[in-house]
C-alpha positions as CSV (number, residue, x, y, z in Angstrom):
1,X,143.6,205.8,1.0
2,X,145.4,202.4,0.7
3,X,145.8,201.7,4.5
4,X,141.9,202.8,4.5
5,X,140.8,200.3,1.9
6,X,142.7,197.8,3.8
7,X,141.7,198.5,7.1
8,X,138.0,198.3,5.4
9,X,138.2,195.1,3.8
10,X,140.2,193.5,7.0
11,X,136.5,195.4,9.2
12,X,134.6,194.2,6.2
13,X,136.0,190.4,7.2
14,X,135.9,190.7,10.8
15,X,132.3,191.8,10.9
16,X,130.9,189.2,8.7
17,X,132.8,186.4,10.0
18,X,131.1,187.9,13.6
19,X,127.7,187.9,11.7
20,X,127.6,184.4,10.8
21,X,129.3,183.1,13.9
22,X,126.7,185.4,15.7
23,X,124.0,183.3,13.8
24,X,125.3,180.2,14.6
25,X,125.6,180.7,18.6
26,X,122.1,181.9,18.4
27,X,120.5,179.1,16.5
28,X,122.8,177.2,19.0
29,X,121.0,178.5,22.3
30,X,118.3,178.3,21.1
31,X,117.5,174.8,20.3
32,X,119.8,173.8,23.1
33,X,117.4,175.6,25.5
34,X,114.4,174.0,23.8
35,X,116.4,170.4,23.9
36,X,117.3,170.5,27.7
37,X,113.5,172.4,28.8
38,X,111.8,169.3,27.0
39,X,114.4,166.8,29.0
40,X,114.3,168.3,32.4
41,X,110.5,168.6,31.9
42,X,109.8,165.0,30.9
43,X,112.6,163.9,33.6
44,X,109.7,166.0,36.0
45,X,106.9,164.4,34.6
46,X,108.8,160.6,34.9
47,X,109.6,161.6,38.4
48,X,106.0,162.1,39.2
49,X,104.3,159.0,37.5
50,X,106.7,157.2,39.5
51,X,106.0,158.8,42.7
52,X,102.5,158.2,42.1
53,X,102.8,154.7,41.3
54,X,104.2,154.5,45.0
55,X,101.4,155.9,46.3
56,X,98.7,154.4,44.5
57,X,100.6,151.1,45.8
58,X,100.0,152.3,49.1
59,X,96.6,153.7,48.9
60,X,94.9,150.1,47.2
61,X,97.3,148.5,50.4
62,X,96.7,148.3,54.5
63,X,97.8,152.2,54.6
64,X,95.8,153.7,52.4
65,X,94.8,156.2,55.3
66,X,98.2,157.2,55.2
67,X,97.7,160.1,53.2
68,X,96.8,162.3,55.5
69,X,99.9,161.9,57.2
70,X,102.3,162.9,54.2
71,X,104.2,165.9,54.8
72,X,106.4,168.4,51.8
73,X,104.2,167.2,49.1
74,X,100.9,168.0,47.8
75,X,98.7,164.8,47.4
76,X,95.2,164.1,47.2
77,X,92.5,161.3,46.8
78,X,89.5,162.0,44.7
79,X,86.2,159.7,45.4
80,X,84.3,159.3,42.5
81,X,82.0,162.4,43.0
82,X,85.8,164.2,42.7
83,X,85.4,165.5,46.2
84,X,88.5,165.0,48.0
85,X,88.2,162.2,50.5
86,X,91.9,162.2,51.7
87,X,95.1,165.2,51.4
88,X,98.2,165.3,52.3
89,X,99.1,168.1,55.3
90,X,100.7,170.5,52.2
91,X,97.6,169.9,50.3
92,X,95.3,170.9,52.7
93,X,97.2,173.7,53.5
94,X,97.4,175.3,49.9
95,X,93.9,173.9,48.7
96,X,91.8,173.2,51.6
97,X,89.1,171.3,50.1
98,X,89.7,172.2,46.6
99,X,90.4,168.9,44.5
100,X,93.2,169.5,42.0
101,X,92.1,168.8,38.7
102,X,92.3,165.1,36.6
103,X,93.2,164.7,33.4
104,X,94.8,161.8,31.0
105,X,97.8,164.0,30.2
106,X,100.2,165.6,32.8
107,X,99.2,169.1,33.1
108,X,100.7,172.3,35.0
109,X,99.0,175.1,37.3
110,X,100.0,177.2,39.7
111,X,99.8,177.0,43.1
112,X,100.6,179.8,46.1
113,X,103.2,181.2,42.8
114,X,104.6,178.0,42.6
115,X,104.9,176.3,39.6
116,X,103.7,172.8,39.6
117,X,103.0,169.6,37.6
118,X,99.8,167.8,37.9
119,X,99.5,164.0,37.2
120,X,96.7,161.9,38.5
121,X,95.8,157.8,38.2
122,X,92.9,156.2,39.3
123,X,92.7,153.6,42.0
124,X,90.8,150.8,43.4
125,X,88.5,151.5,40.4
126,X,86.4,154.4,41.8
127,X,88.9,156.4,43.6
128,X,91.8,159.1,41.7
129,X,94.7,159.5,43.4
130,X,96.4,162.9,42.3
131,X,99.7,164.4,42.9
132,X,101.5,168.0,42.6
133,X,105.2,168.2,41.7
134,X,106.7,171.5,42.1
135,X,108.7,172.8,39.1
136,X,110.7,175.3,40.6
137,X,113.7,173.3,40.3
138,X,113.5,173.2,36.7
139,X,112.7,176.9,36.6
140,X,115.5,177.1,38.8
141,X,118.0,175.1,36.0
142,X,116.7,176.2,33.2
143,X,117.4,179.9,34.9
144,X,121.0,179.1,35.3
145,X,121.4,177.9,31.6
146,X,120.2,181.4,29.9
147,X,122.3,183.1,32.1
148,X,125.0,181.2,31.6
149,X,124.4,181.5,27.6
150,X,123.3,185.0,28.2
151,X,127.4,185.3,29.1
152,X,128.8,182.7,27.0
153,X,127.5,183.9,23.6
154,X,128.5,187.5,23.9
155,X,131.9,186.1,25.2
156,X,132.6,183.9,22.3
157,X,131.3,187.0,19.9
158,X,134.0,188.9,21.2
159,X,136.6,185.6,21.1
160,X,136.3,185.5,17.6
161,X,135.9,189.1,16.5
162,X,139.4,189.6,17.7
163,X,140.8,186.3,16.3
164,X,139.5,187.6,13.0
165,X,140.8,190.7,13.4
166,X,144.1,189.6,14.2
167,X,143.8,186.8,11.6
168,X,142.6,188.8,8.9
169,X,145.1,191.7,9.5
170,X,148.2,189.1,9.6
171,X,146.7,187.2,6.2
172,X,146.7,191.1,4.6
173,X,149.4,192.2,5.8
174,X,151.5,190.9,3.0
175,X,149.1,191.6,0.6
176,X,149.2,195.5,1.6
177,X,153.5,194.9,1.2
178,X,152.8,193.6,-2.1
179,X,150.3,196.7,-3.0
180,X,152.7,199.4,-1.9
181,X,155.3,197.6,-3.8
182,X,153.7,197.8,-7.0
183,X,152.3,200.9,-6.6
184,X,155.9,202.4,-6.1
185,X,156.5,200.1,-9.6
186,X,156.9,203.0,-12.6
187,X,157.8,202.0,-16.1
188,X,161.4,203.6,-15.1
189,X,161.6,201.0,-12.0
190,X,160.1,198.0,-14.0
191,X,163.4,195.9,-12.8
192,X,161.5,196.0,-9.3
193,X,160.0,193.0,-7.8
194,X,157.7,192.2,-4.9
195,X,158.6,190.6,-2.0
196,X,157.4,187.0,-1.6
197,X,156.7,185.7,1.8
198,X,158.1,182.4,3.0
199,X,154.5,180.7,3.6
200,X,153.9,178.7,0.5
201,X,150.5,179.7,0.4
202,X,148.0,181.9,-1.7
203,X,149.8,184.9,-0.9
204,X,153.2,183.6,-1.5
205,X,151.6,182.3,-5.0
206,X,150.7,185.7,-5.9
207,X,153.8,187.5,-5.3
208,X,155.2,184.9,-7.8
209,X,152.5,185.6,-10.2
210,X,153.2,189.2,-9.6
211,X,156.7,188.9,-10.1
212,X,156.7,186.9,-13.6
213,X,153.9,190.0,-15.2
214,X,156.6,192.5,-14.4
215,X,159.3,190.2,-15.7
216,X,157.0,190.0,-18.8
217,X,156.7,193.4,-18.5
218,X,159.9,194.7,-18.1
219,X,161.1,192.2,-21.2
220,X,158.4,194.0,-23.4
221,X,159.2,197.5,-22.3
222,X,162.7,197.0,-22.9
223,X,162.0,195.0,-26.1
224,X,159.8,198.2,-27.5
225,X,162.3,200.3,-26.2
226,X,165.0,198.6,-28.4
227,X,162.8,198.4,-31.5
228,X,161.9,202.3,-30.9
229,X,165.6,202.9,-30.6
230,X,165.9,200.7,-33.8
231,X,163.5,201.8,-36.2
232,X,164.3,205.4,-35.1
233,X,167.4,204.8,-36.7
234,X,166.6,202.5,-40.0
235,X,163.8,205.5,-40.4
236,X,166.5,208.5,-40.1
237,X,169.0,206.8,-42.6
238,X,167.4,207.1,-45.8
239,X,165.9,210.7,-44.8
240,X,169.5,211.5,-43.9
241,X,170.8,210.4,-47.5
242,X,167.9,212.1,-49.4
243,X,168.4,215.4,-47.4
244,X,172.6,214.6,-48.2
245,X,171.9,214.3,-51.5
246,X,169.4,217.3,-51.8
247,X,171.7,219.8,-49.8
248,X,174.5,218.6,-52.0
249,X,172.7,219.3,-55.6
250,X,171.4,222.8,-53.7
251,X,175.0,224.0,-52.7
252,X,177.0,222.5,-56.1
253,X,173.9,222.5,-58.8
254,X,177.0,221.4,-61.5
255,X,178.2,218.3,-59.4
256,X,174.5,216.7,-59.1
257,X,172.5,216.7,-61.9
258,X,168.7,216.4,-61.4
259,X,168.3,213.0,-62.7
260,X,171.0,211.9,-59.5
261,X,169.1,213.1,-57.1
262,X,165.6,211.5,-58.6
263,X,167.0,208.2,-58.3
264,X,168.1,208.8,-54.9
265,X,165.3,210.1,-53.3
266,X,163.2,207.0,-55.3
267,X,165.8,204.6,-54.1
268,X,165.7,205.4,-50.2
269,X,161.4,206.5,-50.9
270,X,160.9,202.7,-51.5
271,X,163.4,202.2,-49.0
272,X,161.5,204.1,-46.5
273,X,158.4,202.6,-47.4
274,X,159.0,199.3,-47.0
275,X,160.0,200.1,-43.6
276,X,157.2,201.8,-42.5
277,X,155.0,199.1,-44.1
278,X,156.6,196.9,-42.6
279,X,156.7,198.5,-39.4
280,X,152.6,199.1,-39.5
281,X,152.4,195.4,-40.4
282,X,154.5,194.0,-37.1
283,X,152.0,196.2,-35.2
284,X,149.0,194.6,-37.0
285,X,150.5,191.4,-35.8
286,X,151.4,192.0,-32.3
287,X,147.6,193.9,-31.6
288,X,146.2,190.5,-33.3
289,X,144.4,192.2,-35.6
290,X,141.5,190.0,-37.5
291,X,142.9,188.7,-41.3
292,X,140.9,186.7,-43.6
293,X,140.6,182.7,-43.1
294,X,140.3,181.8,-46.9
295,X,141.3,178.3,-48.5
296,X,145.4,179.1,-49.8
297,X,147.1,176.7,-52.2
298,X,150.5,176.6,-50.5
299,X,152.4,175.1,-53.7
300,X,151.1,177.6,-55.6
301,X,152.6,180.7,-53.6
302,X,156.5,178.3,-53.6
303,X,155.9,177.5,-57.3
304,X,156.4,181.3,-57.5
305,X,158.8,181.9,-55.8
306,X,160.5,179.1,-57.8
307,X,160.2,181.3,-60.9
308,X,160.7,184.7,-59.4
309,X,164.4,183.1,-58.3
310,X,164.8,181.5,-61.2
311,X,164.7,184.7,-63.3
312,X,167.0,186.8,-60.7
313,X,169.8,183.8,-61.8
314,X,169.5,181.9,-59.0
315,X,169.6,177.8,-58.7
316,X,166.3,176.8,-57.4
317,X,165.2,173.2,-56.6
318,X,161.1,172.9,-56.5
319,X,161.2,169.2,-56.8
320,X,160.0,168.8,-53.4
321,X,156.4,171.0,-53.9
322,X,153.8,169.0,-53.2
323,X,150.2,169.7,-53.2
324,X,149.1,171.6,-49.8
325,X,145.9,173.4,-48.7
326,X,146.1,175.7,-45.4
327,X,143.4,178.0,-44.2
328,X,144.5,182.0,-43.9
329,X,145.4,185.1,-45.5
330,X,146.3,184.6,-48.9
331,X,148.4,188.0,-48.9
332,X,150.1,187.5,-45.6
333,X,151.2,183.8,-46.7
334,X,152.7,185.0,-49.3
335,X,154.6,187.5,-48.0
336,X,155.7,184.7,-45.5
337,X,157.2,182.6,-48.2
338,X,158.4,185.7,-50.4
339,X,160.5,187.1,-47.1
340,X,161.7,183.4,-46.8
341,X,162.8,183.3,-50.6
342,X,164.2,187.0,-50.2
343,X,166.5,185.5,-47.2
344,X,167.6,182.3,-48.7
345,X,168.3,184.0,-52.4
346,X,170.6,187.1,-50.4
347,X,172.5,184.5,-48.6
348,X,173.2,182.1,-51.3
349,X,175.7,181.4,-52.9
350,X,173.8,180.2,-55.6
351,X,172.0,177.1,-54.8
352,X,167.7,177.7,-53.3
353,X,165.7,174.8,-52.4
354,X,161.7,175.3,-51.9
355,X,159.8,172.2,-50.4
356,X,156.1,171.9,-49.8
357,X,155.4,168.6,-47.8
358,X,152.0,167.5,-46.3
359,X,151.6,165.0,-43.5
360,X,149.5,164.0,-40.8
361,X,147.7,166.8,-40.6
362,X,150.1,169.7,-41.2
363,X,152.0,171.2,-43.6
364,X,155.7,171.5,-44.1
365,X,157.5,174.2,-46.0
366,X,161.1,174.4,-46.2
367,X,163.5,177.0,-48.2
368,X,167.1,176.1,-47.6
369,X,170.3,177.5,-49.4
370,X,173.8,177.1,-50.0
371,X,175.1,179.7,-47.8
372,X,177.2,180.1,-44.5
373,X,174.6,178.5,-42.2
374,X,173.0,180.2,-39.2
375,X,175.2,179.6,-35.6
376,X,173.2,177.6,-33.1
377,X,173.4,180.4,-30.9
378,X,171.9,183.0,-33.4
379,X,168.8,180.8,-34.3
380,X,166.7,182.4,-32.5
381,X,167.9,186.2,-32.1
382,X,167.6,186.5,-36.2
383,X,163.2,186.6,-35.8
384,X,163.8,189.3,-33.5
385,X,163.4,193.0,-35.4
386,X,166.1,194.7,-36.6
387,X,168.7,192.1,-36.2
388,X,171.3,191.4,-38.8
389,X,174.1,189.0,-38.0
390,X,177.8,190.1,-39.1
391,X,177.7,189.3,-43.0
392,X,174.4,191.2,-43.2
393,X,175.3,194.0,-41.1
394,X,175.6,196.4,-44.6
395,X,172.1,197.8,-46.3
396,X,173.7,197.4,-49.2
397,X,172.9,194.0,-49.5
398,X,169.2,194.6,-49.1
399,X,166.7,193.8,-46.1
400,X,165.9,196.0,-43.1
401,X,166.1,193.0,-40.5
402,X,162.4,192.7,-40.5
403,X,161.4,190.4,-43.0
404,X,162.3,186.8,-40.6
405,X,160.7,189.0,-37.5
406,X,157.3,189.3,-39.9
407,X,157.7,185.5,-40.9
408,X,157.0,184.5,-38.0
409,X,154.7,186.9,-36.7
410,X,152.5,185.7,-39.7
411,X,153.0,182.2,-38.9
412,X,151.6,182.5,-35.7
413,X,148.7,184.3,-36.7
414,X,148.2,181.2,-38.6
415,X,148.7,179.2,-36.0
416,X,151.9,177.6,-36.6
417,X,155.9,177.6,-36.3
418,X,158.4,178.5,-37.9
419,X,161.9,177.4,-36.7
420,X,165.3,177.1,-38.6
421,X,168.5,174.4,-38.8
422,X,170.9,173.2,-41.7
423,X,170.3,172.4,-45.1
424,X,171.5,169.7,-47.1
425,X,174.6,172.0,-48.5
426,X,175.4,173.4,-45.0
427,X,173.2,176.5,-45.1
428,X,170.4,177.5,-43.7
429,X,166.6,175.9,-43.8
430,X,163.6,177.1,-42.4
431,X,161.0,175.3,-41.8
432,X,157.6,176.5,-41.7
433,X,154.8,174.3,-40.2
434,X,150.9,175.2,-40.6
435,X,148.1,173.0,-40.1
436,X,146.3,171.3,-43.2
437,X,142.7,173.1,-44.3
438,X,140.3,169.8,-43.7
């Protein structure tokens, strides 16, 4: 079915390629037929009014009886009753007495089926001297050039027909490579690339193209495939716990009480929860889902956070909130600088900074803490989901690796940034950029 599509579309090219050039030749003939008939039939006609200048030279001279004795062309003089008062040996021969008609213009009869031109001029005032050009000479050309055309045109038809073909089929030919390439592509074989050809043209360009979508590809599918793998596992922890915990009070009622296993199954509920919540929130995010663009009050959401750390114990600097207005979801904002506050406080050691700085144009938030820093090589790997770096590696002390994957996620809904470097105490800060609300 491929090959046939192909062979179609390279038919397809050929034939309308032949069309047009088909046109073209034809217009061609054409007008060049019309072009040369008028030349070679004015060149006739300037041949004629200059023979019969001669002769009207020699009629008004000594020899005007000299008429009668021209031989091979067809000449006659008219007196002014139109009777013809001298012919030339032809003439008399193909007319006899009949006077070959006068007119202004150059004009065309036949004569014995011969073709010829009529021009006539008068002379000595009552007298028309009238000659007969044949025009089987120009019948004769003219002849030559539609059969010549007649064999050139098809010729050339067929000329670039093939060329096409053969033009078309070469310029496809890595096009059909690259087709059966991806077509053999699976989401198994995603590590597969086309071949690109070594012509640096629009063929070569989309091989390239094609290559960097399955690289882009094959990075998703193996990034899905991780967070699958991933989230299969964070989901089956606390269901394994609950059902430890539940076969444990089922098999030894004395050892568990009741009230133990409510607050374990409670404990790793929430737990579960907030991972499938936040799960169902990354996929809102990545489908681009539609949130509300509402007028937020930036200092607002960090002056609460200020307080919430504040009454967990924790050191929190807010002198650097200023007033800041930003355009988006209230709810998701929040939960931006809430997961922000949640990562700074947990990796504290007891010191939380919260900034809120406008300037030309944008917005600045920055939460920086006290703790062990981020390496430069991990700055980028801790928004990806699931990822915990060594110190964090325990669920004990809280998160699900999640929270700075749905940061930014949220800030690029919002159509901003959100990076991190060091703080002033050697820790962490991140820095989360939005535009102003004008």
């Amino acid at each position: 079915m491929a090959s046939r599509g192909w062979r179609s579309v390279r038919g397809r090219t050929t034939l309308g390629a032949t069309v047009v050039v088909a046109v073209a030749l034809l217009v061609g003939a054409f007008s060049f037929y019309g072009v040369l008939s008028a030349s070679i039939h004015g060149s006739t006609e300037r041949a004629a009014e200059q023979r019969l200048d001669e002769l009207a030279e020699r009629v008004g001279g000594p020899g005007r009886d000299g008429i009668d004795a021209i031989d091979d062309e067809i000449v006659q003089l008219l007196g002014p009753d139109g009777s013809v008062r001298a012919a030339s040996e032809d003439a008399r021969e193909a007319l006899g007495s009949t006077p070959l008609p006068v007119a202004d213009d150059p004009q065309t009869l036949t004569v014995d089926e011969e073709r010829m031109l009529v021009v006539s001029d008068d002379v000595d005032g009552d007298q028309t001297l009238v000659i007969a050009v044949s025009m089987d000479d120009d019948a004769e050309t003219l002849a030559t050039v539609v059969t010549l055309l007649a064999v050139a045109v098809p010729l050339l038809l067929l000329l670039v027909a093939v060329t096409t073909w053969l033009v078309v089929g070469r310029a496809l030919r890595p096009v059909e490579r690259i087709r059966e390439e991806v077509d053999g592509i699976t989401a198994e074989r995603l590590h597969q690339r086309v071949p690109v050809p070594e012509t640096a043209d629009e063929v070569a360009a989309l091989a390239t193209t094609m290559n960097r979508m399955l690289d882009r590809l094959d990075a998703a599918a193996t990034a899905q495939r991780r967070f699958v793998s991933d989230a299969s596992h964070e989901l089956r922890s606390p269901l394994a716990t609950i059902r430890q915990h539940a076969e444990l009070a089922q098999a030894h009622p004395g050892v568990t009480s009741i009230g133990e296993l409510a607050e374990v199954v409670s404990e790793e509920g929430l737990r579960l929860q907030g991972i499938v919540e936040s799960l169902l929130l990354l996929a809102r995010l990545d489908e681009g889902a539609s949130t509300p663009d509402e007028a937020v009050d930036l200092d607002d959401i960090a002056l609460g956070e200020v307080r919430r750390l504040r009454a967990a114990g924790l050191e929190v600097d807010g002198s650097g909130i200023r007033a800041a207005r930003v355009h988006g979801d209230p709810r998701l904002l929040g939960q931006l600088v809430r997961n922000l506050a949640d990562n700074a406080g947990r990796h504290s050691r007891g010191k939380v900074a919260i900034g809120v700085t406008p300037t030309d144009g944008h917005v600045f938030v920055t939460v920086e803490d006290d703790g062990t820093g981020i390496p430069d090589e991990e700055r980028e790997r801790i928004f990806e989901r699931f990822v915990r770096l060594d110190e964090a590696r325990s669920r004990d002390a809280g998160g699900s690796g999640l929270g700075l994957a749905i940061a930014r996620g949220i800030a690029s809904s919002a159509r901003g940034t959100l990076t991190v470097d060091d703080s002033r105490w050697g820790g962490a800060r991140f820095v989360l950029t939005l535009p102003l609300a004008v």
